[in-house]
N, C-alpha and C positions, 0 to 999 in steps of 0.2 A: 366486576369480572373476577373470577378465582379459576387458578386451572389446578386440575388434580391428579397425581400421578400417583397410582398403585403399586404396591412389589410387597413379595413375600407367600407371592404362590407357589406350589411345588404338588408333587407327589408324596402319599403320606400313605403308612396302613392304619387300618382300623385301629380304633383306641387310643391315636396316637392325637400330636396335638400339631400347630401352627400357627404362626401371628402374621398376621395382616398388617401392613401399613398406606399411609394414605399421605402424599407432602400435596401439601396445598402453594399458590403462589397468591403473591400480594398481601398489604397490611390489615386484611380486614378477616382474618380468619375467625375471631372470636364474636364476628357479628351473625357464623354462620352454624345453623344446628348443621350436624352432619352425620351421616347415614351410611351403612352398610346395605347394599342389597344384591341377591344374587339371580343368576338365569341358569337351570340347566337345560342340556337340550331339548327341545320340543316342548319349551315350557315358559310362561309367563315369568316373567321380572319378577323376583317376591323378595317383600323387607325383611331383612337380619335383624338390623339391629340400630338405634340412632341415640346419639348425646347432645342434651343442651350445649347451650354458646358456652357456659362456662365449665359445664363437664356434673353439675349439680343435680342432674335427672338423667334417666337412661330409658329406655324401651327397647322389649326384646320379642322378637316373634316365639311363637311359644315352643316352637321347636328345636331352639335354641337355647330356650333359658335352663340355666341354671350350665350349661356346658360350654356359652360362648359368655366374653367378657368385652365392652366399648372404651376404651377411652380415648384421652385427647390433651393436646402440650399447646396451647395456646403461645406459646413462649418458640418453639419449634416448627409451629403451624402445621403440627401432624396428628394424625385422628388410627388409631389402631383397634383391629380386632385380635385378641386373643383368643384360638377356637381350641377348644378340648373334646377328649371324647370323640372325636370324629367319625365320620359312619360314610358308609359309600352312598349313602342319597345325601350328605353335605357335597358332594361332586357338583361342581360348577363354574361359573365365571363369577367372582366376585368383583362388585362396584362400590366406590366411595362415590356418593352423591352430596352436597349441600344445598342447604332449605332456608326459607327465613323463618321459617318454625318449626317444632317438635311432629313430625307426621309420618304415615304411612306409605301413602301415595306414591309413587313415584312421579305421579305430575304433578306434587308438592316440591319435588326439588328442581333446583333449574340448572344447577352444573353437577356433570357427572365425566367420572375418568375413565379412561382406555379398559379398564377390567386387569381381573388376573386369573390365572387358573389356579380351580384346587381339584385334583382328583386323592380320594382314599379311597384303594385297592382293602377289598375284603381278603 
């Protein structure tokens, strides 16, 4: 069991940036890939972004890459997104999710946290 609690959502304008955090509970974080993905309204779950257990591999939806960043404190048991560049369709509820592997899906992970909001105002 791992539980996951999000923070670091806010209001932002365009261009600007944001970092996501993600604290996990209990000792077995590093046994866990762990995932960004977000919902906005009226609109299916979609994957951001996810980091190996050790932080050694990353994967990025493509709409993201190259402007968001993953990483992950095995040592802290926290998993962070760094979002640059921001645009007002990044507007959503962002979720940490944990998996036992590198994936997509979201019914590839089995713990997922409360969410957080991000809106950027054009």
């Amino acid at each position: 069991q791992v539980q996951l609690v999000e923070s670091g959502g806010g209001l932002v304008q365009a261009g600007g940036s944001l970092r996501l955090s993600c604290k996990a509970s209990g000792r077995t974080f590093s046994s866990y890939v762990m995932g960004w993905f977000r919902q906005a309204p009226g609109k299916e779950r979609e994957f951001v972004a996810a980091i190996s257990f050790n932080g050694g591999s990353t994967d990025y939806a493509y709409s993201v890459e190259g402007r968001f960043t993953i990483s992950r404190d095995n040592v802290k048991n926290t998993v962070s997104l760094l979002m640059g560049s921001l645009q007002p369709e990044d507007t959503a509820i962002y979720y940490c999710a944990a998996s036992g592997k590198l994936a997509k899906r979201t019914s590839d992970y089995n713990y997922w946290g409360q969410g957080t909001q991000v809106t950027v105002s054009s």
